[in-house]
TIVO-2410 file (N, C-alpha, C; in nm, 3 decimals):
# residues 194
REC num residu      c1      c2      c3 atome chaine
REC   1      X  19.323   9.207  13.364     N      A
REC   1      X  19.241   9.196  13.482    CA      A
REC   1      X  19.185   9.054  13.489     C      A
REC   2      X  19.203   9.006  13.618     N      A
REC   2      X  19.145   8.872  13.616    CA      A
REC   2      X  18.987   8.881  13.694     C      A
REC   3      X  18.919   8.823  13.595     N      A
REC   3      X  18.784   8.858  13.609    CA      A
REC   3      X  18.711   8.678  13.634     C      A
REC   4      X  18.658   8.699  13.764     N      A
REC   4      X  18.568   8.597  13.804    CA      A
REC   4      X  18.496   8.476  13.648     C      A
REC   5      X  18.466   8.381  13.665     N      A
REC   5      X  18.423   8.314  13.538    CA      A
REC   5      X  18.259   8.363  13.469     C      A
REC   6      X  18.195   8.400  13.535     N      A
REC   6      X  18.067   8.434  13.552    CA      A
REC   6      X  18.019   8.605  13.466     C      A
REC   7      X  18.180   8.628  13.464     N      A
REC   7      X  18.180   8.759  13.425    CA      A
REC   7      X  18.272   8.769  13.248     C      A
REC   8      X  18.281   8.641  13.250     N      A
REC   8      X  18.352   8.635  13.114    CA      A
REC   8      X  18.282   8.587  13.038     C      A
REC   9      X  18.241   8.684  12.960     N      A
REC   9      X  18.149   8.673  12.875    CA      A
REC   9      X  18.222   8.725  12.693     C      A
REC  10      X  18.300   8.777  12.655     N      A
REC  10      X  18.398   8.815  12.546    CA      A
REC  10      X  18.514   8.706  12.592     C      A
REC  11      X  18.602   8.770  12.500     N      A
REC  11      X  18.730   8.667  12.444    CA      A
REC  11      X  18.835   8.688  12.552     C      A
REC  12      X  18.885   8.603  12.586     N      A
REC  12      X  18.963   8.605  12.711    CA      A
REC  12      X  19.093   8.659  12.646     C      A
REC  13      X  19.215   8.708  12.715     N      A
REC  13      X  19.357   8.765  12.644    CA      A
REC  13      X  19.401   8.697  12.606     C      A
REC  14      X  19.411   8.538  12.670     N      A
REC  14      X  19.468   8.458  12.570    CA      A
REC  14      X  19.417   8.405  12.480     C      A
REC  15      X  19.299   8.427  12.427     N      A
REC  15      X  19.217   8.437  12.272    CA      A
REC  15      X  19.284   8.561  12.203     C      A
REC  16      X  19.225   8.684  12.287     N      A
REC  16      X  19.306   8.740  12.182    CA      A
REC  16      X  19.448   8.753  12.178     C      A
REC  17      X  19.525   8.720  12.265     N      A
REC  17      X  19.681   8.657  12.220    CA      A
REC  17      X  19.671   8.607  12.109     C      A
REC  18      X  19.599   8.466  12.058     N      A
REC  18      X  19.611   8.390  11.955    CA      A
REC  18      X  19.583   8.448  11.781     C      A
REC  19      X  19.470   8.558  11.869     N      A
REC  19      X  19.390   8.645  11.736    CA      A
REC  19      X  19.495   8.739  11.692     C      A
REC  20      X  19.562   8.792  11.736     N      A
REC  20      X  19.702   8.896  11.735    CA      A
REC  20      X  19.814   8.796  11.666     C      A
REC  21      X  19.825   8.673  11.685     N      A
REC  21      X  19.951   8.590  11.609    CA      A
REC  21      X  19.900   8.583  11.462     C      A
REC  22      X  19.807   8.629  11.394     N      A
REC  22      X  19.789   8.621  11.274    CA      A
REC  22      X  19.809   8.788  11.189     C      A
REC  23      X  19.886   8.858  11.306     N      A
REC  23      X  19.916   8.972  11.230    CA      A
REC  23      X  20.077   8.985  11.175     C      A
REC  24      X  20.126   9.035  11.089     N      A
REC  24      X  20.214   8.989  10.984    CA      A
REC  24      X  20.307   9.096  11.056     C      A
REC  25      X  20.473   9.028  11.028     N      A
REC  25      X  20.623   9.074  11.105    CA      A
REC  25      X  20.697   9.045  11.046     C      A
REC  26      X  20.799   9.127  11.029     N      A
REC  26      X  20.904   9.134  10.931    CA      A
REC  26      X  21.047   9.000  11.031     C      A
REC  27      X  21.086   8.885  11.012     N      A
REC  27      X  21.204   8.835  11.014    CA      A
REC  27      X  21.281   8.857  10.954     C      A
REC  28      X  21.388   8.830  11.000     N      A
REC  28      X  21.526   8.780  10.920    CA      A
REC  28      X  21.564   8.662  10.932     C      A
REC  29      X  21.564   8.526  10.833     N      A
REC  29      X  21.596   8.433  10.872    CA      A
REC  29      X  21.741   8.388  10.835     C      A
REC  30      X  21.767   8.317  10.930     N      A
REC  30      X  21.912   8.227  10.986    CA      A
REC  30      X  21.911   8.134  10.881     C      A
REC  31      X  21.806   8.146  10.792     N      A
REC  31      X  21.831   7.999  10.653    CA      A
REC  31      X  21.762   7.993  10.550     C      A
REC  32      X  21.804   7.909  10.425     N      A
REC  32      X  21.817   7.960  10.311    CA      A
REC  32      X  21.678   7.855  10.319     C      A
REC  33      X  21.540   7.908  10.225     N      A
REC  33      X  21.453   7.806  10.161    CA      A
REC  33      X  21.363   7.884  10.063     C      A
REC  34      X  21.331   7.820   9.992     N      A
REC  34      X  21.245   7.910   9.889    CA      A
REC  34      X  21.083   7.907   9.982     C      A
REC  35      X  20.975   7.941   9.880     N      A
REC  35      X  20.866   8.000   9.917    CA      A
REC  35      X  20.793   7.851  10.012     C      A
REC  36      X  20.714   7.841  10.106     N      A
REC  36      X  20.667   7.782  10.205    CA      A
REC  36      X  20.509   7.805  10.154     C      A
REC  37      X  20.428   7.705  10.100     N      A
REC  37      X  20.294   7.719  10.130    CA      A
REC  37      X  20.235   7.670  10.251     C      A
REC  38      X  20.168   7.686  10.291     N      A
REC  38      X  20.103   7.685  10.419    CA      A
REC  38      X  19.910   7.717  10.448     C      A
REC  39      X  19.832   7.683  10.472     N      A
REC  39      X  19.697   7.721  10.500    CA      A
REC  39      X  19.621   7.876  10.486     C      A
REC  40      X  19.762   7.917  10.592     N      A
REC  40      X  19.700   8.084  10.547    CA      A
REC  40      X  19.778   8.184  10.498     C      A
REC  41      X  19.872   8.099  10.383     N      A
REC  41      X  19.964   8.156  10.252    CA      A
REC  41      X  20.049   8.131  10.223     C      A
REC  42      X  20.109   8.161  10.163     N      A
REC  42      X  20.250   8.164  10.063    CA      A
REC  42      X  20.376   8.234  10.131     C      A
REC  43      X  20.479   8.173  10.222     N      A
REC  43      X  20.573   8.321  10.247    CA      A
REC  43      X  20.712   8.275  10.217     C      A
REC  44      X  20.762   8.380  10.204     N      A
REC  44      X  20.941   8.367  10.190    CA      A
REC  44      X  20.937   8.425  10.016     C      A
REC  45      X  21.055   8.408   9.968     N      A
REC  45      X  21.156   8.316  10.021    CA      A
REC  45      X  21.213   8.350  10.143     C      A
REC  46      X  21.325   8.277  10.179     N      A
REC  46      X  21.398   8.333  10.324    CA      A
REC  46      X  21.510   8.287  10.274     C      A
REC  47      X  21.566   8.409  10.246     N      A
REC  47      X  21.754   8.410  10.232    CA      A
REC  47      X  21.782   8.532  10.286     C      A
REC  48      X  21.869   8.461  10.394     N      A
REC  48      X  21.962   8.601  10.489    CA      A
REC  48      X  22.037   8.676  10.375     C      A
REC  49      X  22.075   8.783  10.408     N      A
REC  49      X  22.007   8.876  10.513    CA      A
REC  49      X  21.901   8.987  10.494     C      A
REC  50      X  21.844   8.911  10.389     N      A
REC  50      X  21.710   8.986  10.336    CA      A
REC  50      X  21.565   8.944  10.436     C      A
REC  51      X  21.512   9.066  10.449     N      A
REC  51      X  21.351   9.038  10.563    CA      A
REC  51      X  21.235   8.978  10.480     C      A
REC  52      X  21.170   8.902  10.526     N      A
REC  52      X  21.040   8.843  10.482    CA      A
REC  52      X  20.927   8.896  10.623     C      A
REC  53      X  20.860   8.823  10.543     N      A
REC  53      X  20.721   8.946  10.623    CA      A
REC  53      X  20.628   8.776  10.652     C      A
REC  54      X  20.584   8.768  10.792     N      A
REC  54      X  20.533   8.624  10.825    CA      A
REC  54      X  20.425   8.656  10.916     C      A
REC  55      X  20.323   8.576  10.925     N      A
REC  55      X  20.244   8.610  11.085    CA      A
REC  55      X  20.283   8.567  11.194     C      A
REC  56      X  20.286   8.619  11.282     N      A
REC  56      X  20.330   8.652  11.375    CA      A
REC  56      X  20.361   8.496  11.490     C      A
REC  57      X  20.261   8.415  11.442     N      A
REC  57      X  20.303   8.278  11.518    CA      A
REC  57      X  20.391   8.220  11.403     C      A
REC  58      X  20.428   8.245  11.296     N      A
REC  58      X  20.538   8.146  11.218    CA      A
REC  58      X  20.639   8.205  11.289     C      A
REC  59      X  20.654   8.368  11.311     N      A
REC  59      X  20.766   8.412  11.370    CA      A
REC  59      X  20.818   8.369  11.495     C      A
REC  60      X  20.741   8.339  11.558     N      A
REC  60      X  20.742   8.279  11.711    CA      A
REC  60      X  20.810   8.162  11.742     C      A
REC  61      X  20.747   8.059  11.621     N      A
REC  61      X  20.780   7.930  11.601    CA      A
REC  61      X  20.935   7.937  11.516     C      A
REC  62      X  20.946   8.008  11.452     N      A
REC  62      X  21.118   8.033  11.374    CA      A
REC  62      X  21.213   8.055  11.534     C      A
REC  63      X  21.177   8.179  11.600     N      A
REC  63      X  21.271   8.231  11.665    CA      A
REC  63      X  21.246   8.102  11.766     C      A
REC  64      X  21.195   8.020  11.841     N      A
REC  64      X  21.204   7.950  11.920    CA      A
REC  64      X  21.309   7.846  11.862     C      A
REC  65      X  21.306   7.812  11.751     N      A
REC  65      X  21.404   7.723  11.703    CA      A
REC  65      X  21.486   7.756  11.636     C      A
REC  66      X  21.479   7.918  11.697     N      A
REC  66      X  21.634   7.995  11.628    CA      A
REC  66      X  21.664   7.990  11.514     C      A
REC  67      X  21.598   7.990  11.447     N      A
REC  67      X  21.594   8.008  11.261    CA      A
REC  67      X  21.571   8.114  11.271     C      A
REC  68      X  21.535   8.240  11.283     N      A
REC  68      X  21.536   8.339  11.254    CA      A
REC  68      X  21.568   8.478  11.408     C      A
REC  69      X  21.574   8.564  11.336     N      A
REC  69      X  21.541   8.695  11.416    CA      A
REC  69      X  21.461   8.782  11.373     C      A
REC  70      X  21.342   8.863  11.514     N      A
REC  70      X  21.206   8.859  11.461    CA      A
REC  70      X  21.258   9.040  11.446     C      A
REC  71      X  21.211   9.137  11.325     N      A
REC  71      X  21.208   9.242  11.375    CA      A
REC  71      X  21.157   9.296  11.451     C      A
REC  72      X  21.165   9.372  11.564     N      A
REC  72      X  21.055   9.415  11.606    CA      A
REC  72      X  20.966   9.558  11.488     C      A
REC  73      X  20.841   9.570  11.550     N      A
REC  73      X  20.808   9.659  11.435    CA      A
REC  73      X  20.820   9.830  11.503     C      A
REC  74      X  20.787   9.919  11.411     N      A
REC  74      X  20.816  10.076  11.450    CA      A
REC  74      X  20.774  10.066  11.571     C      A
REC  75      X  20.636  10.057  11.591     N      A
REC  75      X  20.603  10.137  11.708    CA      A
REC  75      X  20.653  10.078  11.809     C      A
REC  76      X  20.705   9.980  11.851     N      A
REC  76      X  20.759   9.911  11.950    CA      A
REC  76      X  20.942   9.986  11.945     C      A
REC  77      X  20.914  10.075  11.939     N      A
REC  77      X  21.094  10.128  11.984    CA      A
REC  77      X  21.076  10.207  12.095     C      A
REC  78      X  21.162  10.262  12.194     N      A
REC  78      X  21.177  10.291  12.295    CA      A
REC  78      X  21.122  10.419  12.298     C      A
REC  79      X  21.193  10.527  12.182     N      A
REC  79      X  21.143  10.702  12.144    CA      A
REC  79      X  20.992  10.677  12.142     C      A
REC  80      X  20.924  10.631  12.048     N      A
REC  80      X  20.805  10.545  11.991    CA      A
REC  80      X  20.712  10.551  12.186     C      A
REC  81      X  20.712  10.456  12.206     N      A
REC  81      X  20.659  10.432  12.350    CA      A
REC  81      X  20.689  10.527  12.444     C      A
REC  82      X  20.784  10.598  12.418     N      A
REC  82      X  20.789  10.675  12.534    CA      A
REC  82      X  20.711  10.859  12.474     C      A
REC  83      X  20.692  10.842  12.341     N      A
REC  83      X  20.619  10.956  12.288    CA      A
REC  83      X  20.461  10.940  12.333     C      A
REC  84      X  20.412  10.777  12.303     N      A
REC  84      X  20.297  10.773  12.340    CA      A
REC  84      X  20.285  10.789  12.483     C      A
REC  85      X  20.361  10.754  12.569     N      A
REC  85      X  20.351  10.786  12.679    CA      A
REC  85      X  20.293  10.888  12.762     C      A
REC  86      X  20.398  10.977  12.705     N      A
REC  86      X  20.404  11.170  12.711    CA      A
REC  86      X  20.242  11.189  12.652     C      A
REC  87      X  20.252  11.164  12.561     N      A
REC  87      X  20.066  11.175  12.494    CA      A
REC  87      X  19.984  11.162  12.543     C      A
REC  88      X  19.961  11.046  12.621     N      A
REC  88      X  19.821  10.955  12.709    CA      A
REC  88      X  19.851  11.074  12.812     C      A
REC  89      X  19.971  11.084  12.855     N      A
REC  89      X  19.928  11.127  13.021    CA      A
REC  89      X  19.921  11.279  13.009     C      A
REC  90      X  19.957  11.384  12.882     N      A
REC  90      X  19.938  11.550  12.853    CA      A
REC  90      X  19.787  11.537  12.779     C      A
REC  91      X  19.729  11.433  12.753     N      A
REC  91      X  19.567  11.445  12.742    CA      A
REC  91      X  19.469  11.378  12.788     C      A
REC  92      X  19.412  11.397  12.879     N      A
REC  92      X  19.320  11.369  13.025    CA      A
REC  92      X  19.211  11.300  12.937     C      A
REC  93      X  19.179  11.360  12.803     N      A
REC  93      X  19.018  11.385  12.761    CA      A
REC  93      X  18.995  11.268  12.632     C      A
REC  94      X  19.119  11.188  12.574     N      A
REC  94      X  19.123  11.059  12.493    CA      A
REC  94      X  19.241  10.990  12.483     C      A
REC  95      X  19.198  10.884  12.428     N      A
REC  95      X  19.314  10.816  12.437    CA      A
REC  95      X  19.384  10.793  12.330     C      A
REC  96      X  19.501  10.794  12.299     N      A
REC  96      X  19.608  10.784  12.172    CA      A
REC  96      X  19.569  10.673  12.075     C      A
REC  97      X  19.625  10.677  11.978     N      A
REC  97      X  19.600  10.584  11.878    CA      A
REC  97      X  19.697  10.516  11.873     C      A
REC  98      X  19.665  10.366  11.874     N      A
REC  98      X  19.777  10.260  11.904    CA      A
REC  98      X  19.735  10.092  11.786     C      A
REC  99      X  19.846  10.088  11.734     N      A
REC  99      X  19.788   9.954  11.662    CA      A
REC  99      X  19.665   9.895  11.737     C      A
REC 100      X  19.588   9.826  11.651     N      A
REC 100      X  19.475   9.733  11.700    CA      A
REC 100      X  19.534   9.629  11.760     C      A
REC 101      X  19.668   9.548  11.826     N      A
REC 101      X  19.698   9.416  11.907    CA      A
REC 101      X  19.810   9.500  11.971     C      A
REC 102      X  19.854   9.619  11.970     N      A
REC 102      X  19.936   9.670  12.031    CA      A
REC 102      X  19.978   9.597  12.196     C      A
REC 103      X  19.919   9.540  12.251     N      A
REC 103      X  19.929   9.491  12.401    CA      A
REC 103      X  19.986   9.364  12.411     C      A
REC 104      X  19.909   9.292  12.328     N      A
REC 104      X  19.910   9.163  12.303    CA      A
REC 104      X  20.030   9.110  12.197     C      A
REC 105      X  20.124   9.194  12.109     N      A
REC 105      X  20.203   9.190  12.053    CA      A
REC 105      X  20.314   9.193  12.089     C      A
REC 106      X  20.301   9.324  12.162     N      A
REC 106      X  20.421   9.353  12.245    CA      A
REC 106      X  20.459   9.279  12.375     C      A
REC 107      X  20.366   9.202  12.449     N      A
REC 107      X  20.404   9.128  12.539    CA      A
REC 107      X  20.450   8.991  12.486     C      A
REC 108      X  20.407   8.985  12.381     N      A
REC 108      X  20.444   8.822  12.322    CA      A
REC 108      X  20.629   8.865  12.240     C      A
REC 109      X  20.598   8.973  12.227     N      A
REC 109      X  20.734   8.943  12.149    CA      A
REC 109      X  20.847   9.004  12.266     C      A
REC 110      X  20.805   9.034  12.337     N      A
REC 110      X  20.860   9.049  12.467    CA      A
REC 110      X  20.912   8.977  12.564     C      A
REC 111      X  20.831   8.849  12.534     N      A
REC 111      X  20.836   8.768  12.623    CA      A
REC 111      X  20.924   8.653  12.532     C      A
REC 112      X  20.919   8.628  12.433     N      A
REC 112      X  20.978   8.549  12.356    CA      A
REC 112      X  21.120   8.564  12.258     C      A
REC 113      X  21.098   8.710  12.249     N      A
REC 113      X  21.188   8.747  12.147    CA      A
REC 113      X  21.273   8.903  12.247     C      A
REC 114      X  21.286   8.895  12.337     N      A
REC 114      X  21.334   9.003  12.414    CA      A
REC 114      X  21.485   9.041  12.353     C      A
REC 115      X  21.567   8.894  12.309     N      A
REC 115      X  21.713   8.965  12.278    CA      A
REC 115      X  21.682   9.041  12.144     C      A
REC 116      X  21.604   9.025  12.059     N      A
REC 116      X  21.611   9.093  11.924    CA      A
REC 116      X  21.484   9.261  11.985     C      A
REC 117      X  21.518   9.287  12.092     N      A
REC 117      X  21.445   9.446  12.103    CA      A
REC 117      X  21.590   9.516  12.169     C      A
REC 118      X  21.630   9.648  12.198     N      A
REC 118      X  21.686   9.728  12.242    CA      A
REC 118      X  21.642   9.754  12.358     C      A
REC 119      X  21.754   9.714  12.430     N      A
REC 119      X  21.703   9.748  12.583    CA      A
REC 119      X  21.539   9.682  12.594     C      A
REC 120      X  21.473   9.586  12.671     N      A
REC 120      X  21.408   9.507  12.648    CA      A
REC 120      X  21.312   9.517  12.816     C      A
REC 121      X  21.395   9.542  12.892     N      A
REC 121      X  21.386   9.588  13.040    CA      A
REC 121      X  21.298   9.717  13.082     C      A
REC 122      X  21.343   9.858  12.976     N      A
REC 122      X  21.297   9.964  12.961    CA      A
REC 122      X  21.226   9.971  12.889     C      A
REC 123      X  21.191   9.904  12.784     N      A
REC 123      X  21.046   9.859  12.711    CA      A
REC 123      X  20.962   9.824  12.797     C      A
REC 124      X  20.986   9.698  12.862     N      A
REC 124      X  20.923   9.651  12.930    CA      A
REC 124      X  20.834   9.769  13.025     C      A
REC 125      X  20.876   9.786  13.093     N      A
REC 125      X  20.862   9.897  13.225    CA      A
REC 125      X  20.783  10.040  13.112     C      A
REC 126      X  20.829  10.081  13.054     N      A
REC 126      X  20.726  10.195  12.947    CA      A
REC 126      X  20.628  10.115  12.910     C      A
REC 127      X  20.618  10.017  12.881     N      A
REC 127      X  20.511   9.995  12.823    CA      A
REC 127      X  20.384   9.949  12.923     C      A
REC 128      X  20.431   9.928  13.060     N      A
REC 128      X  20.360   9.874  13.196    CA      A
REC 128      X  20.323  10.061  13.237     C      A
REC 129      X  20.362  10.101  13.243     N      A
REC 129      X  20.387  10.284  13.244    CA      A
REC 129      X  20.232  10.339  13.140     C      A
REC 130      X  20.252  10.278  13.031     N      A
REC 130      X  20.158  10.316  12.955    CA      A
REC 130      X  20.020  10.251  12.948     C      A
REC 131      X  20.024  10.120  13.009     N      A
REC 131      X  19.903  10.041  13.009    CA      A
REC 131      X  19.848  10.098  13.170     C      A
REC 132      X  19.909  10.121  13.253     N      A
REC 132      X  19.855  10.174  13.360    CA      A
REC 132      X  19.844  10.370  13.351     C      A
REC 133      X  19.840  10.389  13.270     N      A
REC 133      X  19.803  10.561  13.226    CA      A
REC 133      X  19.675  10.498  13.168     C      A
REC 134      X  19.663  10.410  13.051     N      A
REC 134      X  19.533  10.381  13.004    CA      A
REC 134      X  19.469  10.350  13.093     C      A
REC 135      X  19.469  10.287  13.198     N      A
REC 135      X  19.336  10.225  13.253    CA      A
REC 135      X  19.316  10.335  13.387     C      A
REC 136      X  19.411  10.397  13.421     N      A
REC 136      X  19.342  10.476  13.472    CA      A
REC 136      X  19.239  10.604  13.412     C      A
REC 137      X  19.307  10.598  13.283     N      A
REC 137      X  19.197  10.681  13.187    CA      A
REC 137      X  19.054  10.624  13.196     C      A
REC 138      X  19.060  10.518  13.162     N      A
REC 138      X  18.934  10.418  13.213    CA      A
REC 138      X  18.825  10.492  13.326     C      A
REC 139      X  18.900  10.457  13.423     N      A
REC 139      X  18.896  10.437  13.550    CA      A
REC 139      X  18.799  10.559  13.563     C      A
REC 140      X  18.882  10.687  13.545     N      A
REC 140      X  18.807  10.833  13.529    CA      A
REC 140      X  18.710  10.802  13.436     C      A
REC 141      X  18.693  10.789  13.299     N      A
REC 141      X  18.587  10.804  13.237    CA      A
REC 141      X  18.489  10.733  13.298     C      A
REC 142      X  18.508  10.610  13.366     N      A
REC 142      X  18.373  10.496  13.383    CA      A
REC 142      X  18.353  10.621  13.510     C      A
REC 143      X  18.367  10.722  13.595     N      A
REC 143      X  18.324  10.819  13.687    CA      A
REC 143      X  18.273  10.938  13.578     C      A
REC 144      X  18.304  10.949  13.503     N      A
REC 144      X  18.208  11.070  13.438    CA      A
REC 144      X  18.092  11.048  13.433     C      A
REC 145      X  18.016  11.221  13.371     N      A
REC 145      X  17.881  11.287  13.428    CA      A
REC 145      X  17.772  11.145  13.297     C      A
REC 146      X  17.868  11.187  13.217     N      A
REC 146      X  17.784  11.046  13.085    CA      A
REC 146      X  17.775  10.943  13.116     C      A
REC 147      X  17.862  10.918  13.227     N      A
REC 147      X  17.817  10.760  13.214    CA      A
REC 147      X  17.721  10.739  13.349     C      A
REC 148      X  17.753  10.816  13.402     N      A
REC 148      X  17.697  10.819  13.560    CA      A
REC 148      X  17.556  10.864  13.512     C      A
REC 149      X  17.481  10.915  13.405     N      A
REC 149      X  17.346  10.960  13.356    CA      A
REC 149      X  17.310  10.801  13.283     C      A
REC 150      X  17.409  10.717  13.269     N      A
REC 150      X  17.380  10.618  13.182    CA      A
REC 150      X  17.386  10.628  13.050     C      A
REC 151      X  17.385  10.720  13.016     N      A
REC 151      X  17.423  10.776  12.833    CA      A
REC 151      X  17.540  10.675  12.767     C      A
REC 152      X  17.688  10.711  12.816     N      A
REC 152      X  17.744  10.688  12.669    CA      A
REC 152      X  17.886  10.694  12.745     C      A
REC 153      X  18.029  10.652  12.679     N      A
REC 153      X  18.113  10.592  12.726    CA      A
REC 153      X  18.217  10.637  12.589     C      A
REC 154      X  18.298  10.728  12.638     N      A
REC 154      X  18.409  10.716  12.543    CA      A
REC 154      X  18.509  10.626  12.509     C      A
REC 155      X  18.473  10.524  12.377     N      A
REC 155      X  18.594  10.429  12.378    CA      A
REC 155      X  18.670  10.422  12.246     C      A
REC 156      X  18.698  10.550  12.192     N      A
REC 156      X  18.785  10.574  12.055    CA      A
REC 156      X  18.909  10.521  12.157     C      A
REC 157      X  19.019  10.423  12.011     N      A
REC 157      X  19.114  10.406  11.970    CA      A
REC 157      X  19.133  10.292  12.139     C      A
REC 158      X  19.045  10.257  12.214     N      A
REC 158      X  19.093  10.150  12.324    CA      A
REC 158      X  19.126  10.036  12.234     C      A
REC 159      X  19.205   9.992  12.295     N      A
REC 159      X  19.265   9.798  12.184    CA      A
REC 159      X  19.133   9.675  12.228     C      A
REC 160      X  19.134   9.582  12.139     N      A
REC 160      X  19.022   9.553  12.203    CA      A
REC 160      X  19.069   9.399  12.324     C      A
REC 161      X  19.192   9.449  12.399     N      A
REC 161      X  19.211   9.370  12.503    CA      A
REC 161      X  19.172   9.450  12.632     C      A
REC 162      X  19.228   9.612  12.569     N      A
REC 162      X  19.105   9.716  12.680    CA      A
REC 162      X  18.961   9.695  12.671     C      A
REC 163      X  18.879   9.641  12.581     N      A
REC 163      X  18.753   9.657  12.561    CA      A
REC 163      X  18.694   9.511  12.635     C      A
REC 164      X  18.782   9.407  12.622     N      A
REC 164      X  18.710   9.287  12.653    CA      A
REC 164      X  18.707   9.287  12.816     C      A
REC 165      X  18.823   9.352  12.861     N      A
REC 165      X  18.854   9.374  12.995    CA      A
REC 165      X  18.756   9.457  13.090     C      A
REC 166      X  18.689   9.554  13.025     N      A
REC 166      X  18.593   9.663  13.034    CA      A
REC 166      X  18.485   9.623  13.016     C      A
REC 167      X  18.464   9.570  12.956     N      A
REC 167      X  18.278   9.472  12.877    CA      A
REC 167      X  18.209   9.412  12.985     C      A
REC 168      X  18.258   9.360  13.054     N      A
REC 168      X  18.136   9.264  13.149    CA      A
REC 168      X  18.113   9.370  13.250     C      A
REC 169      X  18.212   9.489  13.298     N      A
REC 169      X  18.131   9.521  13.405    CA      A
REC 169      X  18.044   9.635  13.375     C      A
REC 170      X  18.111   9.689  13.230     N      A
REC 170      X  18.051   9.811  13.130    CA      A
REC 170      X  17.875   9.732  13.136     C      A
REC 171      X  17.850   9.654  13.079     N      A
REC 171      X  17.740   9.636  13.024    CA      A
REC 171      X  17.659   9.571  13.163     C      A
REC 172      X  17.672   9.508  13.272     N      A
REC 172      X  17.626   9.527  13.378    CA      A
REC 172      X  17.625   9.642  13.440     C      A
REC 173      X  17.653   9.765  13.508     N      A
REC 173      X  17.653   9.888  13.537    CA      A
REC 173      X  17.609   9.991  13.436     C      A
REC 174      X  17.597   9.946  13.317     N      A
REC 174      X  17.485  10.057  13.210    CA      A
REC 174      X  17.377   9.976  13.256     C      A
REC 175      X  17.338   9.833  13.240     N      A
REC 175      X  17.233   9.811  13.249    CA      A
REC 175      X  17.096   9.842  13.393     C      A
REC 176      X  17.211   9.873  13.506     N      A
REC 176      X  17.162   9.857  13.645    CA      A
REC 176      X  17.173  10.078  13.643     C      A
REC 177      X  17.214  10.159  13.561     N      A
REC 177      X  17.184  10.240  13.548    CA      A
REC 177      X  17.067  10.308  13.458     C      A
REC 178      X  17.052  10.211  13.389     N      A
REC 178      X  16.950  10.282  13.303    CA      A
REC 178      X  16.768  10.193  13.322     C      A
REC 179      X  16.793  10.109  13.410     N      A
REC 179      X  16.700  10.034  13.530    CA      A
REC 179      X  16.631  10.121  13.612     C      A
REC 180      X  16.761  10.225  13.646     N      A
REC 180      X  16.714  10.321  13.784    CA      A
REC 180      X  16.693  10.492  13.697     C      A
REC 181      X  16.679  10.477  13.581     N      A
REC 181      X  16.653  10.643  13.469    CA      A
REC 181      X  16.538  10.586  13.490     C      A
REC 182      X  16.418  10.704  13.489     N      A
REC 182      X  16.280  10.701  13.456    CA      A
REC 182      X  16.230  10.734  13.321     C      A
REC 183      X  16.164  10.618  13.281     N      A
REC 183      X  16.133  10.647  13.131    CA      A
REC 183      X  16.033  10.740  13.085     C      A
REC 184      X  16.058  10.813  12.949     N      A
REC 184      X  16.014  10.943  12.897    CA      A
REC 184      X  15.892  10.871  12.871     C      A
REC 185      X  15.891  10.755  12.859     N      A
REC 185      X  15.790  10.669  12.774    CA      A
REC 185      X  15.652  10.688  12.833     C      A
REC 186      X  15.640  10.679  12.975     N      A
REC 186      X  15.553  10.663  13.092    CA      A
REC 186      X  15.483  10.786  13.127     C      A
REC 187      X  15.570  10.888  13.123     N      A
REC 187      X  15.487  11.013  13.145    CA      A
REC 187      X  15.442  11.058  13.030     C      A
REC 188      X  15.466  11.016  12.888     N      A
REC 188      X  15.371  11.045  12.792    CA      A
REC 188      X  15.274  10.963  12.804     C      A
REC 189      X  15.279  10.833  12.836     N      A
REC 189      X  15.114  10.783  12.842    CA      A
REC 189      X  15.019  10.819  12.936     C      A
REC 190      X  15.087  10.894  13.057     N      A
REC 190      X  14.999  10.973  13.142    CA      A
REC 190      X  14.942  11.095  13.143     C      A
REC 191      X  15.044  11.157  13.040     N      A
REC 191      X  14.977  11.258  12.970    CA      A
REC 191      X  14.837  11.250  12.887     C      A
REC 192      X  14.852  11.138  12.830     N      A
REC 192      X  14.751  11.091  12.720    CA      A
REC 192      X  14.631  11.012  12.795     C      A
REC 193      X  14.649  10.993  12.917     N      A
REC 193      X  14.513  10.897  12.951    CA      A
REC 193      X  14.454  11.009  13.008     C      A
REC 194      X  14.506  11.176  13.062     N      A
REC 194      X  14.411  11.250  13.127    CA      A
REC 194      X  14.344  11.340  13.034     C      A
***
């Protein structure tokens, strides 16, 4: 969601894009080198056709210069996405459990690494399928009786690119609801002054 500047107040997607490239992916690399130190570790060796395990921007930076092929990981397979799918939309009342960068992973390696996924098109499209089942989950909850009392907001297992997206207008609209609740506070001191 593209949200006015005034209203961005959390980490924009392409922050957490960047925060998500430090989560670790199995390659296969196109070439032979022993172990690589680097700032935030130690990886390889890398001899085809054995997998090494990298974060996710070394992988990025390999496959762009075609040194490697990135695996994709489990949950990103087609059965996979299309189970969660079926899930989100046969339960009205929460939302599925999905890696913590699940959004932000999958569009990057999507976007970069599309020949190393299966069918890449129909990923694509399930996974646009599934981000619009979530937010209309959203959508309904921010209309429920809890939140509409100002109380409380169900947000088990949202990613937190759903949460940053949700935050500025969440915490303006609790605040302008619980402005207009009358406090318990007040009629006990009126109790007490008669």
């Amino acid at each position: 969601m593209a949200l006015p500047k005034h209203l961005q107040n959390g980490l924009t997607p392409d922050e957490l894009t960047f925060l998500a490239e430090e989560e670790t992916i199995d390659i296969v690399p196109l070439f032979s080198m022993t172990r690589v130190r680097l700032l935030s570790g130690i990886y390889g060796p890398f001899t085809p056709p054995s997998s090494a395990k990298v974060p996710l921007w070394l992988a990025l930076s390999l496959k762009r210069k075609r040194k490697c092929r990135i695996v994709p990981p489990e949950w990103l397979s087609i059965d996979r996405v299309q189970n969660v799918l079926k899930e989100e939309r046969e339960n009205a009342e929460s939302f599925c459990s999905l890696p913590r960068r699940f959004i932000e992973i999958s569009k990057v390696l999507l976007d970069v690494a599309q020949d190393d996924s299966m069918q890449p098109s129909l990923l694509r499209s399930l996974l646009k399928d599934l981000r619009e089942v979530r937010q209309a989950k959203i959508r309904i909850g921010l209309q429920s009786e809890g939140v509409m009392r100002g109380s409380y907001l169900q947000v088990t297992n949202l990613t937190p690119l759903e949460l940053s997206e949700l935050k500025p207008f969440l915490v303006k609209a609790m605040g302008i609801m619980q402005s207009l609740e009358p406090r318990g506070d007040d009629d006990e001191d009126e109790e007490e002054g008669q």
